[in-house]
N, C-alpha and C positions, 0 to 999 in steps of 0.2 A: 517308410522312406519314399515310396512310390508317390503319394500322397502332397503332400512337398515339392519332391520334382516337377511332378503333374501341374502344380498351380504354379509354381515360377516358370516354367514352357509358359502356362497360358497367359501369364501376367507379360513378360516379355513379346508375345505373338499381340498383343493388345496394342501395348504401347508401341513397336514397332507400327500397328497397323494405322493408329492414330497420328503417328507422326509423319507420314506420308502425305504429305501437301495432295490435292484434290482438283483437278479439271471442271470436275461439274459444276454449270453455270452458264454465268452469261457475264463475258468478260469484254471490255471495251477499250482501244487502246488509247493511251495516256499523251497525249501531244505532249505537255509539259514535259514529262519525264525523259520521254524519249529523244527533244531536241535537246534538253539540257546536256544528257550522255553524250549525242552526237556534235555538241557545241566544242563540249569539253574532248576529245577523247577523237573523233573522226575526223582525218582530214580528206574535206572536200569541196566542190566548186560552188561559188558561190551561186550560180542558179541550180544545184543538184541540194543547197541546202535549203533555197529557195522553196523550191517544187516539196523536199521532204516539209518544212515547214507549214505548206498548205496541205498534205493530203495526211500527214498524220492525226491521231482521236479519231478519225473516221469509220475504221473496221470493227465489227462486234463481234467475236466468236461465241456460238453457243455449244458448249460440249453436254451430251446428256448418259456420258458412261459410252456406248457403243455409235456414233455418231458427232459432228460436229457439223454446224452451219455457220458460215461466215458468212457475214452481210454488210457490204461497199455500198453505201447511198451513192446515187448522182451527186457531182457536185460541179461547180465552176470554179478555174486555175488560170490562174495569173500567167501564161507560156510566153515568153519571149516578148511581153507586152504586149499580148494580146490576150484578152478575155476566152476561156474555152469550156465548151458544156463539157466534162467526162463522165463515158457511163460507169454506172458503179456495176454490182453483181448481188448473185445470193447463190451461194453453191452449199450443199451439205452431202458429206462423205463417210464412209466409215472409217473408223480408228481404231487400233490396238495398241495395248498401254505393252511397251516390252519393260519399262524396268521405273521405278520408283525410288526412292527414297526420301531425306528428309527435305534436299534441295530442288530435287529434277523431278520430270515425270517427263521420260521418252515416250512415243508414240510411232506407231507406222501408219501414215494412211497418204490418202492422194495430194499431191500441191496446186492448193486455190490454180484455177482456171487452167493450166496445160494439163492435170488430169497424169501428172507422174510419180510412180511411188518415190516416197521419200520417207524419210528418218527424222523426224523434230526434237529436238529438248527443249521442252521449259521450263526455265532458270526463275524456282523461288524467294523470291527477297523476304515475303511473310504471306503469310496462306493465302492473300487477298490481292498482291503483286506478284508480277511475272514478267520474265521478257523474252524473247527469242531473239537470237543471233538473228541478223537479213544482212547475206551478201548476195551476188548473182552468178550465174554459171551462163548466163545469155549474155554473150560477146554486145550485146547491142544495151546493155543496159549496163551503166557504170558500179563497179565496186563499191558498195555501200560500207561495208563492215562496222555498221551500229547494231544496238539491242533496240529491237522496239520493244516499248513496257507497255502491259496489259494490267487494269483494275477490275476486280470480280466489284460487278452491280449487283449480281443478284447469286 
């Protein structure tokens, strides 16, 4: 009877462990996706959807299990009719995965550039997409409350 038990625990611990969507990679975010949501679903000003139009597909995350590197190329934005160089970045931090399953995978580690702990989920559509909620908590930067969608490249 032990025998049995034993192999349905393991077969169960398997497929649970399989079914848990995966960070590792290299993930790049999706302009298409994410303006579509925000077209549909976000109401916002039209230079805020403006600006979001030009700087999304920009970001790459690379998660490698115990770290993550985001990487913002330079790019030039359309501001107020005016042409403008902005800098991009490359920051990489550590991460710990607190909770998993077939949809999410939570994380704690630091937030791109101010460098404060936070709490991330991200929201699995199929092992290959992803998105995260983006609102803002800096009084100086307008309520976003879209998902940006990320595609695993690699």
């Amino acid at each position: 009877m032990r025998r049995p038990l034993a192999a349905l625990i393991s077969i169960m611990t398997i497929a649970t462990a399989q079914a848990s969507p995966s960070l590792v990679g290299t993930w790049v975010s999706s302009h298409d996706l994410t303006m579509a949501f925000a077209n549909k679903h976000a109401k916002l000003e039209e230079r805020t959807t403006h600006f979001l139009d030009q700087i999304m597909g920009r970001l790459t995350l690379r998660f490698d299990g115990k770290r993550v590197t985001s990487d913002m190329p330079d790019w030039d934005a359309d501001i107020g009719g005016q042409r403008r160089r902005l800098a991009g970045f490359r920051e990489t931090s550590e991460y710990q995965v607190l909770f998993s399953n077939d949809h999410v995978v939570v994380i704690k580690g630091r937030q791109q550039v101010t460098g404060k702990e936070v709490v991330t989920v991200y929201n699995f559509v199929d092992k290959d997409t992803m998105w995260v909620y983006q609102d803002s908590t800096d009084k100086m930067v307008p309520e976003l409350n879209i998902r940006e969608y990320f595609v695993r490249v690699k």
